[in-house]
Every structure is written in C-alpha cells, then in structure tokens.
C-alpha positions as CSV (number, residue, x, y, z in Angstrom):
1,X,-57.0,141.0,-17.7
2,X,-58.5,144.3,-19.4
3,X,-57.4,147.5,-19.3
4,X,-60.2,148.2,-16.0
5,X,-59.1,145.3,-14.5
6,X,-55.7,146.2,-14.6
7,X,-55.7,149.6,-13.4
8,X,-58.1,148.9,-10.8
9,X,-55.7,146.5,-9.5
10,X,-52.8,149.4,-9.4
11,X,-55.1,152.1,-8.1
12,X,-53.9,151.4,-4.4
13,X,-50.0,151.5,-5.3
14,X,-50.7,154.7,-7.4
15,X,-52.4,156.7,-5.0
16,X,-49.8,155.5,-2.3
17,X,-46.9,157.0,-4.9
18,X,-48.7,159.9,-5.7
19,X,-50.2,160.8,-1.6
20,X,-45.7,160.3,-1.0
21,X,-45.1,162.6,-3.8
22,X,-47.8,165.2,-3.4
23,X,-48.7,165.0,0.8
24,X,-52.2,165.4,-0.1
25,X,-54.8,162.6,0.0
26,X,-57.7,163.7,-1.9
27,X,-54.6,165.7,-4.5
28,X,-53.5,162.3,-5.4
29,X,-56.5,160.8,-5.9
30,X,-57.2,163.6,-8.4
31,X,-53.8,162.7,-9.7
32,X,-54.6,159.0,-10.3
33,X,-58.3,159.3,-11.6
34,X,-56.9,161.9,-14.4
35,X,-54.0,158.8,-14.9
36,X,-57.2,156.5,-15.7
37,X,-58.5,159.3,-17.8
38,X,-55.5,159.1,-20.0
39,X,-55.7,155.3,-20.2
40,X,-58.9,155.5,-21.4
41,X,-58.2,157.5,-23.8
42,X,-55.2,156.3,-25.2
43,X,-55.2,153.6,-28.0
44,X,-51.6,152.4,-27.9
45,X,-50.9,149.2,-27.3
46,X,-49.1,149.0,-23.5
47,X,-47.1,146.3,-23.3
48,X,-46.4,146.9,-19.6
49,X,-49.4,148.6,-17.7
50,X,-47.7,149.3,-14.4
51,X,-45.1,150.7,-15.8
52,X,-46.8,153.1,-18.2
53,X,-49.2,153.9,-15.3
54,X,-46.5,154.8,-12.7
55,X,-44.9,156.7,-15.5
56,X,-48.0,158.7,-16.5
57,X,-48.7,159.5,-12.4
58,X,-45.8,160.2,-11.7
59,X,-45.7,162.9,-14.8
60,X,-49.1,164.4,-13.7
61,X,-47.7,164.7,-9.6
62,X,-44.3,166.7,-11.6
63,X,-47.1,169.1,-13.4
64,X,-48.5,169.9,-10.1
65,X,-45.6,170.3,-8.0
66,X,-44.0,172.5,-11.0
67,X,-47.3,174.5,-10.7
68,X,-46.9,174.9,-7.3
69,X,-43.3,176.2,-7.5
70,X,-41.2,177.1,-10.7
71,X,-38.2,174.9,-11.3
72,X,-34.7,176.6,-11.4
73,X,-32.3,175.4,-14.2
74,X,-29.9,174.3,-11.5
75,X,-32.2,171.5,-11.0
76,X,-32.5,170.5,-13.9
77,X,-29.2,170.8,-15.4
78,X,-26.5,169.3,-13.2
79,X,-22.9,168.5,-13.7
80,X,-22.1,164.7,-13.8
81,X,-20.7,163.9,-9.7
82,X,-19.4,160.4,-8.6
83,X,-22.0,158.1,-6.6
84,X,-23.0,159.3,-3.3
85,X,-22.3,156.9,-0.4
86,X,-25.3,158.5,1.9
87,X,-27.5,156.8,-1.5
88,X,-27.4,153.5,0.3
89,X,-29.5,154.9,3.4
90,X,-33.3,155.0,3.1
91,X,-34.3,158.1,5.4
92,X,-37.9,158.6,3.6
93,X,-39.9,156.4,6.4
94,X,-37.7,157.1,9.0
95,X,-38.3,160.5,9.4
96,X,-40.0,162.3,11.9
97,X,-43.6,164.4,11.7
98,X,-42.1,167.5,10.1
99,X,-41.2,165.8,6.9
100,X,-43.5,167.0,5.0
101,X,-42.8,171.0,6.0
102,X,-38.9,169.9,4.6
103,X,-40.4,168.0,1.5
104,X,-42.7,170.9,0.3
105,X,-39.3,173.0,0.5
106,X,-37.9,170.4,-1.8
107,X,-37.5,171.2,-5.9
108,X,-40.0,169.3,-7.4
109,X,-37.1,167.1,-9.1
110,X,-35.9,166.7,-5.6
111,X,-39.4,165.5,-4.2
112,X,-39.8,163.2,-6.9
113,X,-36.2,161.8,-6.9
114,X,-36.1,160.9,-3.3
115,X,-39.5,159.6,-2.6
116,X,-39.4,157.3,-5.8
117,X,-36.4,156.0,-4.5
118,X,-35.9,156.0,-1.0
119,X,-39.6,155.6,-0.3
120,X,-40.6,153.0,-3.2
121,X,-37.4,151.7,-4.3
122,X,-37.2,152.9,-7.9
123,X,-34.1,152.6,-9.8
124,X,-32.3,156.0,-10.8
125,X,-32.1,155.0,-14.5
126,X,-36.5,154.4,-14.3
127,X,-36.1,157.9,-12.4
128,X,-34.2,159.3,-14.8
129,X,-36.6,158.4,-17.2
130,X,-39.6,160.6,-15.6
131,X,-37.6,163.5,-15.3
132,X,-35.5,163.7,-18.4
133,X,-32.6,163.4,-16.6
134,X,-29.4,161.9,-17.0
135,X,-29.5,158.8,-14.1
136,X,-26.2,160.6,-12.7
137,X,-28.3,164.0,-12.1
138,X,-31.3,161.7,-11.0
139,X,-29.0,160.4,-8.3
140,X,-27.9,163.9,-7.2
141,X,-31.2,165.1,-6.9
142,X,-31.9,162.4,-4.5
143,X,-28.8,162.9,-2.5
144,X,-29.3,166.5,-2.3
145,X,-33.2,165.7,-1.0
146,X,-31.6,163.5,1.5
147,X,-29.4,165.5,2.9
148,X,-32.1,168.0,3.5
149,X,-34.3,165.9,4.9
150,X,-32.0,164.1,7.4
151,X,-30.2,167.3,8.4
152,X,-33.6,170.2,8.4
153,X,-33.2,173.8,9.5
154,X,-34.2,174.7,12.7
155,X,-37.4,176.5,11.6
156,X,-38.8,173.6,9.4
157,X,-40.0,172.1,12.8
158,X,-43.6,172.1,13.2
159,X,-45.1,174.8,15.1
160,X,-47.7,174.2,17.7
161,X,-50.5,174.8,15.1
162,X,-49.4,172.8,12.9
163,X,-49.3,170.1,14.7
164,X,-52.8,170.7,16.3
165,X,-54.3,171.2,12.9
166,X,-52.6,168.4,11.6
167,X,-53.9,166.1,14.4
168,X,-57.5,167.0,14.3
169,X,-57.2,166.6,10.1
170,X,-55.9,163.4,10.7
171,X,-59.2,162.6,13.0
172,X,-61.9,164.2,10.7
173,X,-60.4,161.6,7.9
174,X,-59.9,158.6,10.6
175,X,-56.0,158.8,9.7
176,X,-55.1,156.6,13.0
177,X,-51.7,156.1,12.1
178,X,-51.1,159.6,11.4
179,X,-53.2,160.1,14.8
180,X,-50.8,157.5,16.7
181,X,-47.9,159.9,15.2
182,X,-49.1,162.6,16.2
183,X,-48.9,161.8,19.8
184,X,-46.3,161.0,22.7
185,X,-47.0,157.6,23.5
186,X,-47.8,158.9,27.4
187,X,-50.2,161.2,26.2
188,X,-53.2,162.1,28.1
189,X,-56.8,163.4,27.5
190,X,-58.7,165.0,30.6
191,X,-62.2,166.7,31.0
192,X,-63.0,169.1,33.5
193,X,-66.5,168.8,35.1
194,X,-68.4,170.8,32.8
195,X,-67.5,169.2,29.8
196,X,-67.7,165.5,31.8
197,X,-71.4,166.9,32.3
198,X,-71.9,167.3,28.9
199,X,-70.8,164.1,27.8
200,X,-66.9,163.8,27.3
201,X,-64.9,161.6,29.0
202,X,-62.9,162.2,32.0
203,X,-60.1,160.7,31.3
204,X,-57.9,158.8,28.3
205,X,-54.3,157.5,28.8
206,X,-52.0,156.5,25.6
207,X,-51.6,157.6,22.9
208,X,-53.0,154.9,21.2
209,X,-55.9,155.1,23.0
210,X,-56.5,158.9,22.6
211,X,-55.5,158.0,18.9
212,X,-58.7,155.3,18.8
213,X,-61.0,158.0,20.4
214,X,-60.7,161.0,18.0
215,X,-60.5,158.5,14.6
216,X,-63.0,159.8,12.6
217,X,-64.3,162.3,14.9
218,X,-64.1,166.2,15.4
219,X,-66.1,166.9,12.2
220,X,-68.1,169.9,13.7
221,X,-64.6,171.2,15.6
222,X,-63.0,174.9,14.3
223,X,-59.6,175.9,14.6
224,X,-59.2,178.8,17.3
225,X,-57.4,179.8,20.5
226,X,-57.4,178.7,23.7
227,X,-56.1,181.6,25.4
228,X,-52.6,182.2,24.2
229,X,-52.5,178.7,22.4
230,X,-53.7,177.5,19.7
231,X,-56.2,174.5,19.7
232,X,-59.8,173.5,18.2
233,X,-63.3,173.7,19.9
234,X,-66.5,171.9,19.2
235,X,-69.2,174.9,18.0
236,X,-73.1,174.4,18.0
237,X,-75.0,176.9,16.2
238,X,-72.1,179.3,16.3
239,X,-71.4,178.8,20.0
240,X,-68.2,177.0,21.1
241,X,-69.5,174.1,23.6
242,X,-66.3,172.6,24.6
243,X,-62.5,173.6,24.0
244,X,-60.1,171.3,23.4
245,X,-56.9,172.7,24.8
246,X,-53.3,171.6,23.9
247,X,-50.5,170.9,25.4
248,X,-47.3,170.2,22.6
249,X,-44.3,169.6,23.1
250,X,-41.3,168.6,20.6
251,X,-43.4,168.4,17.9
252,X,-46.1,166.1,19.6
253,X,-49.2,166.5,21.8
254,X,-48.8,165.4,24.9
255,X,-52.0,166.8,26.6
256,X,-55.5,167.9,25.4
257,X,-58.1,169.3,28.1
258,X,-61.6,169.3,27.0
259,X,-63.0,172.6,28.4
260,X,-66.3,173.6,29.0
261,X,-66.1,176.0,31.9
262,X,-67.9,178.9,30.3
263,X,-65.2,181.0,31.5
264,X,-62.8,179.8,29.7
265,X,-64.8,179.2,27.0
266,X,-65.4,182.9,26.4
267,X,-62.3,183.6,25.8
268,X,-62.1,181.0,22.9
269,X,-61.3,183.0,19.5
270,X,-61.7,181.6,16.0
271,X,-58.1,180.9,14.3
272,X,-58.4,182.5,11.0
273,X,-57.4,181.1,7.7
274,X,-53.1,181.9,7.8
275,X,-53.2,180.2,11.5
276,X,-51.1,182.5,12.2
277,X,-49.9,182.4,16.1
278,X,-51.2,184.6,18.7
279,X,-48.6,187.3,19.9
C-alpha cells in the first residue's frame, strides 16, 4: 500500500480524532488535509503510518487550540501525583449536550489528554508523547479534564440559543445524530394554519421523527426572535415567511411551532451575530 493508499484509508479515524479534539467539522478537516500536506511533503521513511499520522494531527489540532487560547505554565509543568482512581471511568461519550461549552473551557493539554484517552483509548505514555509531557503529568491532565467535565459549573449549561442554533446547524449539515440529541424523545412539531397553508406540516411526534424531518433542511432559515425567545425563521427575499418557535427545556427542545400568522410574524427580529438573549 502507498503512501495515498494509506492515508486515504486513515482519513475517516483522523477526522473523527481531530472533529473530538477541535468540535468543529469543517476545522478538522482542515486539520487533516494540512496532515496529508505534510506527508506529501515529507521524505522520511515511516515505518508506521498511523502512528506518524495521528501524531502529526494531533500536533496541528494542539497548534490551533494554543491559538485559540494561550497555555499557562501550570499546564504544562506539573508535579509528579500518584494514579488517579476516577482514570478507570470513560465520561467522554457519556456526557450530555453541553460538553462541548465545558471542553472549549478546557486547557488545550487538558482537551487533548482526555479526548485521546477517554474518547479513543490512547495510552498516557503515546499521550505523553504529543504533548512533551512526562506520562505522569499526561495522566493529571486527563484527570483534571475529567473532573471538569463530569462535575460542570452551573453556567456551562447551554442556554436556550445555543441549543436552537446548535439544532438547526446540525439540520443545515444533516447531523441526525446530533439532531436526535438535540431533542426530548417526546418532542413535538406543530403548524398553525397559516403555515399548514403554505406547505408545513401539521403535526410531527418524536424526536426521531422531527430529527428525520429537519436532516439536511433549514438552509434558507436565520437566527432571530420569536418574541421574547430565541428561534430561527425561514426568510424569502428578505421577508420572514414562517417562524419556527421554540420551546427548550433542560437543555433540549421539546417543542417547535412553525408560525406564519403575519401577526406574529411581524414581530420576528433578526438575532445578530453575539446571539446574545433578549432582555
């Protein structure tokens, strides 16, 4: 197998690593094309391709993150600690929607650290490795991602708007999973009579259903209010046409309304850039 071959074959497990490490999609990919970039331009002889792959994405998603936010010393340079007990337990996939508010508050070593190992299973020595770490301080940088992940602060749950603008992201990229989620599993979609007229449905129960019906949909719909709350609309020349209205609820929808009463539709305002709530 040739060089191509070969990375073709790890593209999907690198941009799985890499989407974990950085929570973006189309960051990672980035990530992992630069990754081939440096294989191709490399002319040592790799005796292990995965390996110097993983190594080399996992390097470029550290450059990013450090760009993002600057690393304090302390995270770098730890005392040596006994194991930690709590390394045994695997929270990464178990975690609820608002991970990814707690792992962007996360030292880059930290991010890295726990979603190599918890998430992909890496040993802390190969950890170690990519951070320039001892495998002792690659183990506490895990533990101390863990225990911020499995015990968050009150305020890294997801506001309403985050999780409306996260669900209709997840349907203009056909995320279903992310969709499915997104939603109580009771979840319920209703139109009133104008926007029946106009075409929506009148009615979706489930969340896997609702989940089905917005996968790969939404593309022409803006973030804005609904009244006090925020939610999205579906715009036609500049002119909202129908609302959809959310209802959220512990970090989940649990109701849209599709809207196209024209009184309620003027009192639809855009959401600007900082989504910042309504007061």
């Amino acid at each position: 197998m040739d060089r191509t071959e070969g990375f073709e074959a790890e593209r999907p497990r690198l941009v799985g690593l890499a989407t974990h490490v950085l929570g973006d999609a189309s960051e990672a990919e980035d990530v992992v094309q630069l990754a081939w970039l440096r294989l191709h331009g490399s002319d040592a002889d790799i005796e292990n391709l995965p390996a110097w792959l993983t190594t080399v994405t996992t390097r470029l998603c550290l450059d990013r993150l450090r760009a993002r936010t600057p690393v304090p010393a302390a995270d770098i340079e730890l005392p040596e600690v006994a194991p930690d007990p709590a390394d045994d337990v695997a929270l990464a996939d178990t975690v609820g929607v608002a991970l990814q508010v707690v792992l962007d508050r996360l030292s880059p070593g930290e991010r890295v650290a726990f979603v190599l190992h918890d998430s992909f299973g890496f040993d802390f020595s190969t950890i170690a490795a990519l951070l320039d770490v001892t495998p002792i301080a690659a183990r506490k940088l895990a533990s101390r991602a863990r225990g911020k992940v499995a015990q968050p602060r009150a305020e890294d749950a997801l506001a309403d708007w985050e999780v409306v603008d996260a669900f209709m992201a997840a349907a203009r990229e056909g995320d279903f999973s992310r969709l499915v989620q997104l939603l109580a599993p009771d979840a319920v979609v209703v139109g009133d009579d104008a926007a029946v007229l106009i075409g929506t449905p009148a009615r979706i129960a489930g969340g896997q259903e609702i989940a089905a019906f917005f996968d790969g949909a939404a593309h022409a719909a803006l973030a804005v209010y609904v009244g006090p709350r925020p939610g999205s609309a579906w715009f036609d020349r500049g002119v909202a046409r129908v609302a959809f209205d959310f209802t959220v609820a512990d970090g989940v929808v649990r109701r849209i309304d599709f809207r196209a009463d024209p009184d309620i539709l003027a009192g639809v305002a855009r959401r600007d850039g900082a989504h910042r709530r309504r007061r």
